[in-house]
N, C-alpha and C positions, 0 to 999 in steps of 0.2 A: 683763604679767609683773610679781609682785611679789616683789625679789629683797630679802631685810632684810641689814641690817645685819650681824649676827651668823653669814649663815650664810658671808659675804663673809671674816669675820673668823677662824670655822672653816678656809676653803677653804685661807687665806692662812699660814695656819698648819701648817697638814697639807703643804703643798708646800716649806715651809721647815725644817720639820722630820724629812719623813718618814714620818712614823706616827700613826696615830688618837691612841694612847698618849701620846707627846709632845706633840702640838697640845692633848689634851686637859690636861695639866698648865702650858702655857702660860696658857692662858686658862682656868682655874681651872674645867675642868667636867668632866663623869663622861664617858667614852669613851662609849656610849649617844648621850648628848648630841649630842655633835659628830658622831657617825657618820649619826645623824636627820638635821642640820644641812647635811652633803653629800648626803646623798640628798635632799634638799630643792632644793636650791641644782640640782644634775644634771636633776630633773624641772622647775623654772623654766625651766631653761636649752636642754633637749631635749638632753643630749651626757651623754656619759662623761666625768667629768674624771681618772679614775684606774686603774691598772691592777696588780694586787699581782706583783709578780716579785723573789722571793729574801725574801718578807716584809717588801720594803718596797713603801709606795704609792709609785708614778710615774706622774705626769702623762703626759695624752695630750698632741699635741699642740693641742689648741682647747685644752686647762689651761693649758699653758707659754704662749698668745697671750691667753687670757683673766687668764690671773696677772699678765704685765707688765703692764695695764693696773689692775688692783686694786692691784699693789702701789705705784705708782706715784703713784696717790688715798690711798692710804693715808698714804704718805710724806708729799703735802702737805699732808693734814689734823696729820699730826704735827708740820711744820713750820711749819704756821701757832699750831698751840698754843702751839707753843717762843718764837717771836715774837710775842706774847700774853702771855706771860710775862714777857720780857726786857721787855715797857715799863713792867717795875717795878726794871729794875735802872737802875745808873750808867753801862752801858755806852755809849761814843762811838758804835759801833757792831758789828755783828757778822758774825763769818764763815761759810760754812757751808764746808766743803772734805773732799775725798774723795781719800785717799792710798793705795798698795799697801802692804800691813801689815807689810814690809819696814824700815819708814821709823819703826815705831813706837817701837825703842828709843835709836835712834842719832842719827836725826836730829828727829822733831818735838818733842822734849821742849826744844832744843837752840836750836831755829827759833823755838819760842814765845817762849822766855828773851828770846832777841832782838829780836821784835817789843815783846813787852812792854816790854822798857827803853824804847823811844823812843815808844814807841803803849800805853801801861796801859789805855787805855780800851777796845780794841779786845776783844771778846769771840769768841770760836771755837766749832765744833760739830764733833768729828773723825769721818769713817769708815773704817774701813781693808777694802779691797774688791780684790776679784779685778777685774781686766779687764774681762770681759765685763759684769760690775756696772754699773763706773765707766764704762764706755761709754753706759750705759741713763741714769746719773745726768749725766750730762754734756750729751747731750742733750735732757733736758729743761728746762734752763734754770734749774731752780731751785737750783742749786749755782755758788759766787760761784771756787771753783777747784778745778781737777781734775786730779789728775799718777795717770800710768796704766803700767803694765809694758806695753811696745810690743812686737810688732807693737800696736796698736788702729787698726778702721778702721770707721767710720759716712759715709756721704754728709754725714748735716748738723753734720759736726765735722771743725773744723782741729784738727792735729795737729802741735805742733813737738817734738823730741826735747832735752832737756835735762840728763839725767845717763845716765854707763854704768857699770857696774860688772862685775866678775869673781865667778867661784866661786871660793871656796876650800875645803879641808879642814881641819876641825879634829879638832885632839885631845887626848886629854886628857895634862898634862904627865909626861914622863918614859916616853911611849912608845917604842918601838925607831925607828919610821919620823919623830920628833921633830928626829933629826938630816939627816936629807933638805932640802934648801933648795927642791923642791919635789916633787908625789905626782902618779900621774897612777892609769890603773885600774890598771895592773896590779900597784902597789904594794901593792892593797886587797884583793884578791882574796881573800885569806885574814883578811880583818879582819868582823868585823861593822858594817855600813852602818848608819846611821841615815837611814830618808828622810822624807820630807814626804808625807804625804799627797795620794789625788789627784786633790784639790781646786785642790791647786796645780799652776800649767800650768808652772814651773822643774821641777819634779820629773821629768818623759817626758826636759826634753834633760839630765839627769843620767844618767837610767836611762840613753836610749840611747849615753851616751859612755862606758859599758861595753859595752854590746852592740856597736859597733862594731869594740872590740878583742877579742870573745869572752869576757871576763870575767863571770862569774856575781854577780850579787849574792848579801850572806849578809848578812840580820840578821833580827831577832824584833820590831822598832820601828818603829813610822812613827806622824808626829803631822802634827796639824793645826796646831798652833804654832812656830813658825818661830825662836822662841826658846826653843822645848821641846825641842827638838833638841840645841842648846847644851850644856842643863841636863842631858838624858839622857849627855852625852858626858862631861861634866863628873864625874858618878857613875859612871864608868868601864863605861857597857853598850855601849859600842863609838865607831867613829868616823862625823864625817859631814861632808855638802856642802853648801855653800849661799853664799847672796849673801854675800860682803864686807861689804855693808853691816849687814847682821846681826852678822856676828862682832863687826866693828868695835864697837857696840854694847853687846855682852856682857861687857863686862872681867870677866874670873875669872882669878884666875892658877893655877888648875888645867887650863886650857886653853892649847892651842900652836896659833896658824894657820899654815899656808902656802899658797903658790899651789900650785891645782890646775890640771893642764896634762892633754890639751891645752885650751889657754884659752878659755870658755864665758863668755859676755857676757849679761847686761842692758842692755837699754839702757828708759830711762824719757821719759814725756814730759808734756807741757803740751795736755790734751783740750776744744780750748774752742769755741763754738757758730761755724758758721762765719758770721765780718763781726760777731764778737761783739769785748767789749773789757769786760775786767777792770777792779775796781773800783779805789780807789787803794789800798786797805787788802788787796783779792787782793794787788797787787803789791807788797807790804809785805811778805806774809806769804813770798812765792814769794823774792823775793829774800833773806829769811832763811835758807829754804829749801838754798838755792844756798851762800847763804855758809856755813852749817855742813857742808852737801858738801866746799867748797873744805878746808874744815879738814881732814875726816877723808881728802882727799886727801894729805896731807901725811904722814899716817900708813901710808898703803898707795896707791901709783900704781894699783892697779886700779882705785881710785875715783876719779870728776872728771865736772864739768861738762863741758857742749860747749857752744860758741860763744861 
């Protein structure tokens, strides 16, 4: 079997992407190209790795068992370069850490500040990943800390729960439902919804806490950005729901939050190899982590650590 490089690099791409179209503009070549590239890669291999439905490529499944493992080699070739690099920087040493993209406006910018003050040397690599990601990154070893939107569950990973947070609604200010001290669905029912796309696995237990009460959703919006949501609400194309610790994050004073009831929880956690044990500079970073939680606890009791 001789399987190259490149067509590994095709496969890897077209399954991240989607589509011939896209993979071929990732990696700078003619759709031709990359399509020879699979079909190459498919006859190596003796399998199907795709199958078109709605006009996009989906992986079989021998794709989605054969992808976790390219994409996996791939990762550590990228992160042995990255490490290769850095031994030309000042750095004391460095992080690799994998967070829910939740955490990207509110709290990592916040955590870093504070590591930095007392650890300058200390260098980071961030990713912000769905669950089922961070569960793949987690167990393989080569990430020094891992906080995941729970439930997550792998045999070779402990699992301890560390922040929980609530939904809330926001809106934009000077709404009617602005004077409400809290919104639940049936408040919404006639509003335009903003939702999350659904990529994100918060997005089903929103939907369903209208379905519950019978209420229909209505809106024309839904994003993969979690703080595009915000931004759309903010330009007045309707209202939406989402983690706390988002809003928290967003200061706009054209926006108004309140709790949304009935109360919908996150809870987050700490995804680490199991009889594994974090570096000192992980727990540097986790406990800054924590301590910038505790703050924006202050601002809104749905937010807060546990234990």
């Amino acid at each position: 079997m001789r399987i190259k490089i490149r067509q590994l690099q095709a496969f890897r791409e077209v399954v991240r992407n989607g589509s011939i179209t896209a993979a071929a503009h990732a990696l700078g070549l003619s759709q031709p190209t990359v399509s020879n590239l699979i079909i190459g890669l498919e006859n190596e291999l003796g399998v199907s790795l795709f199958q078109r439905i709605h006009k996009r490529l989906v992986p079989t499944q021998d794709a989605e068992k054969f992808f976790a493992e390219v994409d996996r080699t791939f990762n550590s070739i990228e992160q042995l370069s990255s490490t290769a690099n850095r031994l030309h920087t000042n750095s004391s040493a460095w992080l690799n850490v994998v967070l829910p993209q939740s955490f990207v406006v509110s709290i990592v910018p916040q955590a870093l500040a504070r590591m930095r003050k007392d650890h300058p040397g200390v260098g980071v690599t961030l990713e912000f990943l769905p669950t089922r990601d961070a569960i793949d990154y987690a167990a393989s070893g080569e990430w020094d800390l891992t906080i995941a939107r729970l439930p997550a569950t792998h045999r070779g990973l402990d699992v301890k729960p560390l922040i929980t947070s609530e939904y809330v609604c926001v809106l934009p200010a000077g709404h009617d439902l602005a004077a409400r001290e809290s919104l639940d669905p049936a408040d919404l029912r006639d509003e335009a919804v903003i939702l999350l796309s659904r990529r994100h696995e918060e997005r089903f237990e929103i939907v369903d806490s209208f379905r519950k009460v019978g209420v229909d959703l209505v809106g024309l919006v839904e994003t993969g950005a979690l703080t595009g949501a915000c931004a759309f609400t903010s330009a007045g194309l309707g209202v939406t729901v989402l983690d706390a610790i988002v809003a928290q994050g967003y200061p706009d004073p054209n926006l108004v939050v309140r709790p949304f009831r009935p109360s919908i929880r996150n809870q987050f956690g700490l995804l680490l190899e199991k009889g594994g044990e974090m570096s000192a500079e992980a727990e540097i970073f986790l406990q800054a982590v924590l301590a910038t939680v505790a703050d924006l606890s202050r601002d809104f009791d749905g937010i807060r650590t546990l234990g």
